[in-house]
N, CA and C atoms as a LAMMPS dump frame, in Angstrom:
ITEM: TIMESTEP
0
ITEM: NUMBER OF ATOMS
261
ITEM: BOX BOUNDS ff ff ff
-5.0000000000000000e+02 5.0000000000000000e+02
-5.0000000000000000e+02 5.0000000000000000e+02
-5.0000000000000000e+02 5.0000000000000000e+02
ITEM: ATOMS id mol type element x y z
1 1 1 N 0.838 -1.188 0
2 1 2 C 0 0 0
3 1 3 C 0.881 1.248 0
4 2 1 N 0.255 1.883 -0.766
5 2 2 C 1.28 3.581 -0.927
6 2 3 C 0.241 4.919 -0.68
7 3 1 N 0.713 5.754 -0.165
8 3 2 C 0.123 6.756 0.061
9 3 3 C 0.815 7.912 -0.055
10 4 1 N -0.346 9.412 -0.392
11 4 2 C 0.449 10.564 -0.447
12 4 3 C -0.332 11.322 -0.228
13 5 1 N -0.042 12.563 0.429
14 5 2 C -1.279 13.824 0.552
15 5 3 C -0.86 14.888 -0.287
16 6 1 N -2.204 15.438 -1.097
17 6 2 C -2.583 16.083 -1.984
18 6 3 C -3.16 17.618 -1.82
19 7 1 N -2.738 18.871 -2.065
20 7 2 C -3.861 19.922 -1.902
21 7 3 C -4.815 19.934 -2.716
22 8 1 N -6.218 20.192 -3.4
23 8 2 C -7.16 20.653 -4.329
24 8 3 C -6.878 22.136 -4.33
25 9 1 N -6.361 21.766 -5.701
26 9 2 C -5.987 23.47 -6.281
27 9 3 C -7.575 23.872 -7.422
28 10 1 N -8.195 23.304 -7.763
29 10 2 C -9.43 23.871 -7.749
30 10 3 C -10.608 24.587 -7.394
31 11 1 N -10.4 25.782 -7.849
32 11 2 C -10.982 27.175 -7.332
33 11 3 C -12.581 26.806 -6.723
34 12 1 N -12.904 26.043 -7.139
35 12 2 C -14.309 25.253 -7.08
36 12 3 C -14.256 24.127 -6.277
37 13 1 N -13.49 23.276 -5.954
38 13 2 C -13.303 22.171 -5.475
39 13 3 C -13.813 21.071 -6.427
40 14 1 N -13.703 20.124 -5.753
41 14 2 C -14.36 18.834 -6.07
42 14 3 C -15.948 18.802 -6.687
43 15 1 N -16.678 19.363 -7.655
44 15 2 C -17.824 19.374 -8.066
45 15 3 C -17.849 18.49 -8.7
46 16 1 N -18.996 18.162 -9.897
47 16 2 C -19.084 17.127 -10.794
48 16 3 C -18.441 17.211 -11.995
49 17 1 N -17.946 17.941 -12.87
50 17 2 C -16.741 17.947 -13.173
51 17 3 C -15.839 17.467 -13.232
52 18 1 N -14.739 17.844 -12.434
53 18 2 C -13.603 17.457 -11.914
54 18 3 C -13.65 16.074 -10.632
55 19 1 N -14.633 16.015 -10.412
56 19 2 C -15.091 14.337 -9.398
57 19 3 C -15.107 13.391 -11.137
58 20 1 N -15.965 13.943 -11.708
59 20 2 C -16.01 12.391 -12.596
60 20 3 C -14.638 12.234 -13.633
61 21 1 N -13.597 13.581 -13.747
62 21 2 C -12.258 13.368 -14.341
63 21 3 C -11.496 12.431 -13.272
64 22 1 N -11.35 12.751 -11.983
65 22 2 C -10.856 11.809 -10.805
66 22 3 C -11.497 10.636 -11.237
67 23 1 N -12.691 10.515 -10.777
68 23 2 C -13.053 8.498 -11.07
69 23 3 C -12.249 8.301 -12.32
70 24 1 N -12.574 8.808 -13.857
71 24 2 C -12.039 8.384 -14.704
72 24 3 C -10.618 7.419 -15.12
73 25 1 N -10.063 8.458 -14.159
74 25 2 C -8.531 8.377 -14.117
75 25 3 C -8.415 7.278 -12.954
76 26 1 N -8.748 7.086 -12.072
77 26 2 C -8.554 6.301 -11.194
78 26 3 C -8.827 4.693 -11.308
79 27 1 N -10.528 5.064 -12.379
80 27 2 C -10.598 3.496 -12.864
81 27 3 C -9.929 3.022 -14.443
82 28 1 N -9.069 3.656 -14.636
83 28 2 C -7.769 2.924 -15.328
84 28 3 C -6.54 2.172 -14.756
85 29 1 N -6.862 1.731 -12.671
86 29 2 C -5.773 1.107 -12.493
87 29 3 C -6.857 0.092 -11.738
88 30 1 N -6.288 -1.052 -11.822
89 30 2 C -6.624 -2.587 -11.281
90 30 3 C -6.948 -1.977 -9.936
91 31 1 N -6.097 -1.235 -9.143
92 31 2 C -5.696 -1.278 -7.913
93 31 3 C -6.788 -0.065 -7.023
94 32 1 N -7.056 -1.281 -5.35
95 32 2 C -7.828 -0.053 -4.786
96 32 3 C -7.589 1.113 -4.643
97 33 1 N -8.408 2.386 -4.964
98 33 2 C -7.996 3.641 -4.922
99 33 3 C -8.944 4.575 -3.982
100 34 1 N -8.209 4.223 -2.886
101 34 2 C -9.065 5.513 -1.986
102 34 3 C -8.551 6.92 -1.475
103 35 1 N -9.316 7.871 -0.75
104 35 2 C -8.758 8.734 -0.212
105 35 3 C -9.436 9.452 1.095
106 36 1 N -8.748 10.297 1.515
107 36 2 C -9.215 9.833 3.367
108 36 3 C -9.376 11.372 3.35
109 37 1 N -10.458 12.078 3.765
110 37 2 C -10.476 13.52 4.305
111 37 3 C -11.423 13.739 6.018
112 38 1 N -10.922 14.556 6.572
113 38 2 C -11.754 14.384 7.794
114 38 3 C -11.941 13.571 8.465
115 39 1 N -10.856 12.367 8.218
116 39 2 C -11.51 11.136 8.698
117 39 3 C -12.334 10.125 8.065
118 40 1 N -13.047 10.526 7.065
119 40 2 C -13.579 9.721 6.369
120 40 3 C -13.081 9.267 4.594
121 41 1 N -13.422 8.122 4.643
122 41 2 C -12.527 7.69 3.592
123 41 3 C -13.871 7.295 2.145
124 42 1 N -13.278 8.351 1.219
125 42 2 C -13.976 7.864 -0.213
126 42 3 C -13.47 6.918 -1.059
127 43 1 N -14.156 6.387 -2.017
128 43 2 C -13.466 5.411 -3
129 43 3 C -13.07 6.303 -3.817
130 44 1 N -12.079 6.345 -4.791
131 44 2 C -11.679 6.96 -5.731
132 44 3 C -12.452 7.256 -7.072
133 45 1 N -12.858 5.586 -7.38
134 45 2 C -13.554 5.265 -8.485
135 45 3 C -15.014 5.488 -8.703
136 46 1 N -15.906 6.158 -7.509
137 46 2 C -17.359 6.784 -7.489
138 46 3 C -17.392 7.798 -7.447
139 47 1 N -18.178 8.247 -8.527
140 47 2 C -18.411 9.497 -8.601
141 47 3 C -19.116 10.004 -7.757
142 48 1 N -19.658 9.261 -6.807
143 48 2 C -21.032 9.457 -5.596
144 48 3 C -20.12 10.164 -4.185
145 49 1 N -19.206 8.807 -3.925
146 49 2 C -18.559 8.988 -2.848
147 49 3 C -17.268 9.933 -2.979
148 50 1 N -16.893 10.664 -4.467
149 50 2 C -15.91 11.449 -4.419
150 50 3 C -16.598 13.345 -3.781
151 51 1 N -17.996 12.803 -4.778
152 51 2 C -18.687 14.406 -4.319
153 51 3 C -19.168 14.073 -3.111
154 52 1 N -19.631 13.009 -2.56
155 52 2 C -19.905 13.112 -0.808
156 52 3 C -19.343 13.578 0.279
157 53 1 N -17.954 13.518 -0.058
158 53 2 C -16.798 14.078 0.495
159 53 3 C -16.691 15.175 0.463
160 54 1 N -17.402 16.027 -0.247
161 54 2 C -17.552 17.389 -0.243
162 54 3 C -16.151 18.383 -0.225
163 55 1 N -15.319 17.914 -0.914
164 55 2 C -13.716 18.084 -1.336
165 55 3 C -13.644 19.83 -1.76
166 56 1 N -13.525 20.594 -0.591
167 56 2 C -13.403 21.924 -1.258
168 56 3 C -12.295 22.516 -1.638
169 57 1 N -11.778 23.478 -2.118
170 57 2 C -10.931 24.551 -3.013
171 57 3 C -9.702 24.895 -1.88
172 58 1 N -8.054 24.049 -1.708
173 58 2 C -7.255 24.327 -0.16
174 58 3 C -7.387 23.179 0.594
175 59 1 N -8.502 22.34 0.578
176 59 2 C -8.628 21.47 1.265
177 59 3 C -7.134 19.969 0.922
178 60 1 N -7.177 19.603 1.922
179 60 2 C -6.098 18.091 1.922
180 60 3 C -6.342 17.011 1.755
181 61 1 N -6.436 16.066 1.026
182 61 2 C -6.854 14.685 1.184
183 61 3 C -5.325 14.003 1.268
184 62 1 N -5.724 12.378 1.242
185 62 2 C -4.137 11.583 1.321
186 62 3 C -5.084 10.663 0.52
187 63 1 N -4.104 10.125 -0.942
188 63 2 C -4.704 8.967 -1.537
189 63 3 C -4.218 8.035 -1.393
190 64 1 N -4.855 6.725 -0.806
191 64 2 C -4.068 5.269 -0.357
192 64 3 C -4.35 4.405 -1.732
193 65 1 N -3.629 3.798 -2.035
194 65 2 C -3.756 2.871 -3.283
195 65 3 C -2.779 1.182 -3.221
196 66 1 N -3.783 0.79 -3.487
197 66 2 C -3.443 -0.964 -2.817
198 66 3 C -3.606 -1.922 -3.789
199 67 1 N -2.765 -2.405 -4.493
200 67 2 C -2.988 -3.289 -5.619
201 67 3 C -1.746 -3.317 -6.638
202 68 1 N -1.825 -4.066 -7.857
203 68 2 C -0.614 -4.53 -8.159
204 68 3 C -0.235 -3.63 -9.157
205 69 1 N -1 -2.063 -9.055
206 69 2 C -0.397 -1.19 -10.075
207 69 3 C -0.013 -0.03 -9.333
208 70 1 N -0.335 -0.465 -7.733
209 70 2 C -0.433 1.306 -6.985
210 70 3 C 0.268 1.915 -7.064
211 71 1 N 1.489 2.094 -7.001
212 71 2 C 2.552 2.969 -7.726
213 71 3 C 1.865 3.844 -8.56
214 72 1 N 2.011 3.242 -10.038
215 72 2 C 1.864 3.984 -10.819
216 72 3 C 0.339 4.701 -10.88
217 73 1 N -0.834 4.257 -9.992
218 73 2 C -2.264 4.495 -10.191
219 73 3 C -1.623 6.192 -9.023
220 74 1 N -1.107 5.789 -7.939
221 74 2 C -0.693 6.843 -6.891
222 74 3 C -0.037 8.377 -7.609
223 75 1 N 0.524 7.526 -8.499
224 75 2 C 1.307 8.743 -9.517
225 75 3 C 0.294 9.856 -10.428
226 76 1 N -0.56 8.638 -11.09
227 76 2 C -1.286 9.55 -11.835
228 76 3 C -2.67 10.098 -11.155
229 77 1 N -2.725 9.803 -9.754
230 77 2 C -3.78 10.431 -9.193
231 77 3 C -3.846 11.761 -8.751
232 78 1 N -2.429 11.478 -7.952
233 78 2 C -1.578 12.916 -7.435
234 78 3 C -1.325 13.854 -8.824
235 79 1 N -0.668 13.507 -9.885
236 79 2 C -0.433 14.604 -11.204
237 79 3 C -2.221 14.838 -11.716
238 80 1 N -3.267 13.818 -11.454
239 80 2 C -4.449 14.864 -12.055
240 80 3 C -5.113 15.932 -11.386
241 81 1 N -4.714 15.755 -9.568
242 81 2 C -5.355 16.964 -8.981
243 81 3 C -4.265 18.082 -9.107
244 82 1 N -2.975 17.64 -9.344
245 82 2 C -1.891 19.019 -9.518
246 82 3 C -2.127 19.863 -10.617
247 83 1 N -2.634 19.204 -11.192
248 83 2 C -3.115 19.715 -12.893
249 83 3 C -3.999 20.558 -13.07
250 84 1 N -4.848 20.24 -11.81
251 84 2 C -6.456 21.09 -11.934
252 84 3 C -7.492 20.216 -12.77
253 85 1 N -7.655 18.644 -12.783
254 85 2 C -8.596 18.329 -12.915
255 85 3 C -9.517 18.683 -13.997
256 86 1 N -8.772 19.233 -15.279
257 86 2 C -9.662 19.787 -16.048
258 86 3 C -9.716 21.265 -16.133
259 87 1 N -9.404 22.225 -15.129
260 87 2 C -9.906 23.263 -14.748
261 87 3 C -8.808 24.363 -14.638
């Protein structure tokens, strides 16, 4: 298992948008992809449980990724929120 914490540089945060570019990207790796804010932990790959999380604009998450690609799934999770998600 690998992990890393992330800022949301999205002026908007986490809306629907930029939540369903995250799942996208996330369900291109075999491997579990979650992430933990407040204590509570979303799946990567739902678009339900990414906007439940209510992921705002500054805010921190840490993405844990567990499986036989996490490395590289950890890599490109962290470079799509650095990116801005679209935005």
């Amino acid at each position: 298992m690998v992990s890393q914490k992330v800022t949301i540089k999205n002026p908007t945060g986490l809306h629907l948008r930029p939540a369903g570019i995250l799942c996208k990207e996330a369900m291109q790796y075999k491997s579990l992809i979650t992430f933990q804010y407040r204590g509570n932990i979303a799946n990567a790959k739902s678009v339900l449980s990414v906007l439940g999380a209510c992921i705002k604009s500054g805010d921190e998450i840490e993405f844990c990724c567990e499986g036989e690609d996490e490395e590289e799934a950890l890599e490109a999770m962290v470079k799509a929120v650095e990116n801005g998600l679209g935005e």
